[in-house]
C-alpha positions as CSV (number, residue, x, y, z in Angstrom):
1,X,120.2,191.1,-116.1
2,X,119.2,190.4,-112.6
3,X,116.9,192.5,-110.7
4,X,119.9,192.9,-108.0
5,X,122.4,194.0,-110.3
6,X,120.2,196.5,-111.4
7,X,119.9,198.1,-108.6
8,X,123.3,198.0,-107.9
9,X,124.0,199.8,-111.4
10,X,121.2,202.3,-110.4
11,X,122.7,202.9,-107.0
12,X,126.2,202.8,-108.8
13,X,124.9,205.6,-111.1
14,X,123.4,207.9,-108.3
15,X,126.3,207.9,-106.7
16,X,128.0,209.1,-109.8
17,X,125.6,212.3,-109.9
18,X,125.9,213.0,-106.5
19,X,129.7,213.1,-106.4
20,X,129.9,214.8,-109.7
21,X,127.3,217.6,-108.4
22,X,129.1,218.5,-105.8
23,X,132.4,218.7,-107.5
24,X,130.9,221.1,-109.9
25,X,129.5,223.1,-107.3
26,X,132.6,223.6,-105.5
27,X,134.7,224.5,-108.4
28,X,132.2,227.0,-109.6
29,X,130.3,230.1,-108.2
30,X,132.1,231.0,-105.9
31,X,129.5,230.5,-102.9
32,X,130.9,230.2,-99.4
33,X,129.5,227.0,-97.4
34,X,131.3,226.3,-94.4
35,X,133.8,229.5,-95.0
36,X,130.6,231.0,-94.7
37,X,129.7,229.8,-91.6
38,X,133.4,230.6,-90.3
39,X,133.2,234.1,-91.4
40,X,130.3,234.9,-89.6
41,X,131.6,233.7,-86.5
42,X,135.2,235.9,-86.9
43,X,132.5,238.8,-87.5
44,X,130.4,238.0,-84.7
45,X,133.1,237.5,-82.5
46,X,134.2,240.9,-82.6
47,X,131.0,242.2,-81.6
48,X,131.0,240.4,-78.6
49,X,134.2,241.3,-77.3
50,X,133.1,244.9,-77.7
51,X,130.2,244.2,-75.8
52,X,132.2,242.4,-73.1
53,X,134.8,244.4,-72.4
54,X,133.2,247.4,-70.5
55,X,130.9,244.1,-68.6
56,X,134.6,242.5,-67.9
57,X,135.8,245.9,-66.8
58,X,133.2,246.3,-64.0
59,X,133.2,243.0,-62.9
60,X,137.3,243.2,-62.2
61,X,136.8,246.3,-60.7
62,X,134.5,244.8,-57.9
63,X,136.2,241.9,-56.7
64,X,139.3,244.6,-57.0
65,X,137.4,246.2,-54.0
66,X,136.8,242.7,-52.1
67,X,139.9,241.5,-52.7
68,X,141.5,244.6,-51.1
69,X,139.2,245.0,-48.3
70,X,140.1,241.2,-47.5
71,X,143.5,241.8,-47.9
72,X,143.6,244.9,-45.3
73,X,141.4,242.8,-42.9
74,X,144.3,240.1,-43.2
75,X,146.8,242.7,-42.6
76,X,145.0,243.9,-39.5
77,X,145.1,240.6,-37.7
78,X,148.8,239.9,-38.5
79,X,150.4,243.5,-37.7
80,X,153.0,243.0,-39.9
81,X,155.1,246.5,-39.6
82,X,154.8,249.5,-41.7
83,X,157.0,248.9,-44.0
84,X,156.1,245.3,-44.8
85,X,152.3,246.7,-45.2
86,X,153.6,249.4,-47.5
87,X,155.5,246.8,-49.7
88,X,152.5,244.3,-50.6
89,X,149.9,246.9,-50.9
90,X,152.1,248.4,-53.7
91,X,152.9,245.0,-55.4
92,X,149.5,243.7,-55.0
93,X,148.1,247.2,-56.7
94,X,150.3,246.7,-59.3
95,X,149.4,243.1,-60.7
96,X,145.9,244.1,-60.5
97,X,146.4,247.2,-61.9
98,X,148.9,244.9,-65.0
99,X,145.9,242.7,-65.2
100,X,143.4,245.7,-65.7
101,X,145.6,246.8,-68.4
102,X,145.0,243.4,-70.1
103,X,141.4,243.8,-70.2
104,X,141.4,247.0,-71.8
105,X,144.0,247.0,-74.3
106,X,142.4,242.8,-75.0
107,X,141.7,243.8,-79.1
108,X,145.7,244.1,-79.2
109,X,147.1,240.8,-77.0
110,X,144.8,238.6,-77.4
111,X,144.6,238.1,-81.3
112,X,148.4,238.8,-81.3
113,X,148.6,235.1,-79.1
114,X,146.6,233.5,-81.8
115,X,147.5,235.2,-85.0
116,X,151.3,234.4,-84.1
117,X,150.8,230.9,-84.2
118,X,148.9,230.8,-87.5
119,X,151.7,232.8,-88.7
120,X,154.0,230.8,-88.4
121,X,152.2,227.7,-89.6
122,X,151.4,229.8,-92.8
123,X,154.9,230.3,-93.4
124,X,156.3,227.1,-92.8
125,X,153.8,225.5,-95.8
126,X,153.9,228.5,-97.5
127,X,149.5,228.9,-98.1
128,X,147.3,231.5,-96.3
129,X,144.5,230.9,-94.2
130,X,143.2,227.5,-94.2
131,X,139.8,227.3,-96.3
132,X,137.2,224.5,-95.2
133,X,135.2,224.8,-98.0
134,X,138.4,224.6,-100.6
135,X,139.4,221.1,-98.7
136,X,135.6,219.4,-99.4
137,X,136.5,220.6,-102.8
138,X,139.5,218.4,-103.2
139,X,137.9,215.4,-101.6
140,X,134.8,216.0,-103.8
141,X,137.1,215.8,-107.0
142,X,138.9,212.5,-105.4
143,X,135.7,210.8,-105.1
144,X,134.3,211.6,-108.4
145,X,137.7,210.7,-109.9
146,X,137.2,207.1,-108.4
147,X,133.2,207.0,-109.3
148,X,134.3,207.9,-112.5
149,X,136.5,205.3,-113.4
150,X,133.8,202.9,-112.9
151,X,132.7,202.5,-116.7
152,X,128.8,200.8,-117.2
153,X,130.9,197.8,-119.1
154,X,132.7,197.1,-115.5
155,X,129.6,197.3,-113.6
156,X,127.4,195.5,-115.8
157,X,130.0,192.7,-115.4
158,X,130.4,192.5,-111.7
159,X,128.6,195.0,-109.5
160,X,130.7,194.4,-106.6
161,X,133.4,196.4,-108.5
162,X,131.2,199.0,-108.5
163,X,130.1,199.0,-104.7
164,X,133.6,198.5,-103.8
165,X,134.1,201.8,-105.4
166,X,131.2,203.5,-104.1
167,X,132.0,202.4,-100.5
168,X,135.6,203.7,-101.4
169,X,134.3,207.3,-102.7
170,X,131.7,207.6,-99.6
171,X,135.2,206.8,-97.2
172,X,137.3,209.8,-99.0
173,X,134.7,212.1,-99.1
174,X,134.2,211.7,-95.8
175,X,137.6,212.0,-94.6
176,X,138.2,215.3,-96.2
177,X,134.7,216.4,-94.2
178,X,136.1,215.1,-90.9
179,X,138.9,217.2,-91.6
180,X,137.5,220.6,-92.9
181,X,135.1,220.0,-90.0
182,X,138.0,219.8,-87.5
183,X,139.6,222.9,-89.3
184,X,136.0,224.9,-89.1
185,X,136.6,223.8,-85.5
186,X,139.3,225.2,-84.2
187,X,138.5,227.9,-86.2
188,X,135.2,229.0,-84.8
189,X,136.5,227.9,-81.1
190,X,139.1,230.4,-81.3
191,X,137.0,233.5,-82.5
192,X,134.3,232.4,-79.8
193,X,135.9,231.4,-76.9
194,X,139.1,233.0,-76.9
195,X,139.0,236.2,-79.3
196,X,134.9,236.8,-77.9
197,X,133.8,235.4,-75.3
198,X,137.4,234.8,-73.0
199,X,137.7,238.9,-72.1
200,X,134.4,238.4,-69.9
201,X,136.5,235.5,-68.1
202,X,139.2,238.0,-67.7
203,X,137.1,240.3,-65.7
204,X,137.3,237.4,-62.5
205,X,141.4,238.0,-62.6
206,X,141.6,240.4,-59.6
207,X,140.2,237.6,-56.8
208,X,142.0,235.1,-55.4
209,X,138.6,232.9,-55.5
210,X,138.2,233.5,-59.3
211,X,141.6,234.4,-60.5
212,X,142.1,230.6,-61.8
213,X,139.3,231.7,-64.5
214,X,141.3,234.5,-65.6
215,X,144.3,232.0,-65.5
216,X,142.8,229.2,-67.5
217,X,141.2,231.5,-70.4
218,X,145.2,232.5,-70.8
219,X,146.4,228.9,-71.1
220,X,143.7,228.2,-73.3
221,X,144.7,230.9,-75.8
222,X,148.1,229.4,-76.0
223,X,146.9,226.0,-76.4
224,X,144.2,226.8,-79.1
225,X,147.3,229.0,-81.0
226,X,149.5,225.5,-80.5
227,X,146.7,223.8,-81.8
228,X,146.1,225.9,-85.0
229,X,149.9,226.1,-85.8
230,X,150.0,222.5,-85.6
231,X,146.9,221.8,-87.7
232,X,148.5,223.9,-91.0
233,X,151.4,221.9,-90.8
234,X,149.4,218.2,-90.9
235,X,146.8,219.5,-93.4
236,X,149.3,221.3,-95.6
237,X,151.4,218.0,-95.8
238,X,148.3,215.9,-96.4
239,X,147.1,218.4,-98.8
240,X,149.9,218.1,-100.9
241,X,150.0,214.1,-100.7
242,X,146.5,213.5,-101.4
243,X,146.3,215.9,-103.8
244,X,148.2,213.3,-106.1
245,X,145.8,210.8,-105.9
246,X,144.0,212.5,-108.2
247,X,146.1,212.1,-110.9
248,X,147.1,208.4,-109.7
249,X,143.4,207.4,-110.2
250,X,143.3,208.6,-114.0
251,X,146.3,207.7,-114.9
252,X,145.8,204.3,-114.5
253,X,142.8,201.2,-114.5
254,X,142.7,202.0,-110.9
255,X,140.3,198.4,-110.6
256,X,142.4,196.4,-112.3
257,X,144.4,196.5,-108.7
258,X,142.1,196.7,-105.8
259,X,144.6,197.1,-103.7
260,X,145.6,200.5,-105.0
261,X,142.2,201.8,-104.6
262,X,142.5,200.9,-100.7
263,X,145.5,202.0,-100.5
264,X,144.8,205.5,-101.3
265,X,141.3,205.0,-99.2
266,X,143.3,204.2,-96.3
267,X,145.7,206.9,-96.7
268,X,143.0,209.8,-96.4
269,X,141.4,208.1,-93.4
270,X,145.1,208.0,-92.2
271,X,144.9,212.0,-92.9
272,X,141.7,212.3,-91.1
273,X,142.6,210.7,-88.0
274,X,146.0,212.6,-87.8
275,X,144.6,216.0,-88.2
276,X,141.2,215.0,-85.7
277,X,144.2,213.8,-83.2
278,X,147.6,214.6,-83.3
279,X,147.1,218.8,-83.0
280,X,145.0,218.1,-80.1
281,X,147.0,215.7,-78.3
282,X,150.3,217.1,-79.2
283,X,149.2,221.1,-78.0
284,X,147.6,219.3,-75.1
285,X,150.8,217.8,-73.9
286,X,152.8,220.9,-74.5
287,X,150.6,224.0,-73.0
288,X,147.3,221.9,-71.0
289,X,149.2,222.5,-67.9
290,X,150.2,225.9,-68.4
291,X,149.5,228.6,-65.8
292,X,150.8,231.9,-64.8
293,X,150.1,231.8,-61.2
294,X,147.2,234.6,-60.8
295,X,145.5,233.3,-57.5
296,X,149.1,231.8,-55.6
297,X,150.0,235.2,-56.3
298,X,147.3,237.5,-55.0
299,X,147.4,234.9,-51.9
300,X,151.0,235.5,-51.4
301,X,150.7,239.5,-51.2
302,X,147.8,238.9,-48.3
């Protein structure tokens, strides 16, 4: 035996181990990986949005002041009558005292944007919430299942068999990363952008110089809850499909036809990419341009 094609056994082997050790770990113990890492986010989150509220609160209530004393100064110089005067204070003191009321009661709106959307992707594919850590465990089993039909006969025969399937493991296994990563994502962006840190942004609603802040952290929670609803549906589906691979691989001499093994390579890239793409893209084109109008409307009560 050639000193190449022992290394390529060797490698062939250690690939075997690797892939096999983290199957096991996933489907035992119990331990919390990436879940983990989401989890502490969710938890931290709501310590920040404690924190930021009352900071949120003070900041609104100051460019409340400047935005009035501007306002009055604008009235001044236009005399409009009485009447007029009377009409825009009033509206103008209601949308900033509406958007006020937003800040404070933030721990009941906010989440409910977010949570709806989730929701509903939860129902329509019938699972709870998505687990990053249980989706590494199904590519982890997918790739051992194809290390593991790579028998020491086969790759003492023709070690290219065996580096076709080792570069074919390494391609699922990453796949399913890239798309618990993209899950872990969206995840973590919600609880720290929208559901922590977006109340502080909040607190800028009551200028018209700053009210496009308050605006923007709005559309944003609409597009991330487009985004999430739209990422249960694409990794539910692909779930389900890939999940058969599985039992495609043992069932069957899955190198006596190459092209099966690509096939099914292909097809969790194909997973990847859609999930890394489409929820962004497709909540992008639906709710990036959304806006509710905050500064045009505080201009057009001056």
């Amino acid at each position: 035996m050639t000193r190449g094609r022992q290394r390529v056994i060797v490698l062939g082997l250690g690939a075997v181990v690797a892939v096999a050790g983290v199957a096991a770990a996933q489907a035992g113990g119990g331990e919390q990986y990436l879940d983990g890492i989401r989890d502490a986010y969710r938890s931290a989150a709501g310590g920040w949005r404690a924190q930021l509220i009352p900071i949120a609160q003070r900041t609104f209530m100051l460019l409340a002041a400047i935005e009035f004393c501007v306002s009055g100064l604008v009235w001044t110089i236009k005399r409009d009558a009485l009447d007029d005067l009377a009409a825009k204070f009033l509206l103008k003191f209601t949308v900033i005292a509406f958007l006020l009321t937003l800040i404070t009661s933030f721990d009941v709106w906010f989440p409910a944007i977010l949570n709806g959307f989730a929701t509903a992707g939860e129902q329509v594919i019938g699972r709870g919430t998505m687990s990053p850590d249980t989706i590494i465990g199904v590519g982890a089993s997918l790739a051992y299942s194809i290390m593991s039909s790579i028998s020491l006969t086969v790759l003492a025969r023709d070690p290219l068999i065996g580096a076709f399937g080792l570069v074919c493991a390494l391609a699922v296994a990453a796949a399913y990363i890239i798309v618990a990563i993209q899950v872990l994502l969206v995840m973590i962006e919600s609880y720290v952008v929208v559901l922590g840190g977006g109340v502080l942004f909040l607190g800028f609603a009551s200028s018209r110089w700053t009210a496009a802040m308050a605006d923007h952290v709005i559309g944003y929670a609409i597009f991330l809850g487009a985004r999430i609803s739209l990422l249960y549906l694409l990794v539910g589906v692909g779930m389900d499909v890939t999940q058969r691979f599985v039992d495609v691989i043992a069932g069957a001499s899955i190198f006596a036809e190459p092209a099966r093994l690509l096939q099914i390579t292909g097809a969790t890239l194909a997973f990847a990419y859609l999930v890394a793409r489409v929820p962004y893209d497709v909540a992008w084109k639906l709710t990036g341009q959304q806006s509710i109008g905050l500064a045009q409307a505080l201009r057009a009560l001056s």
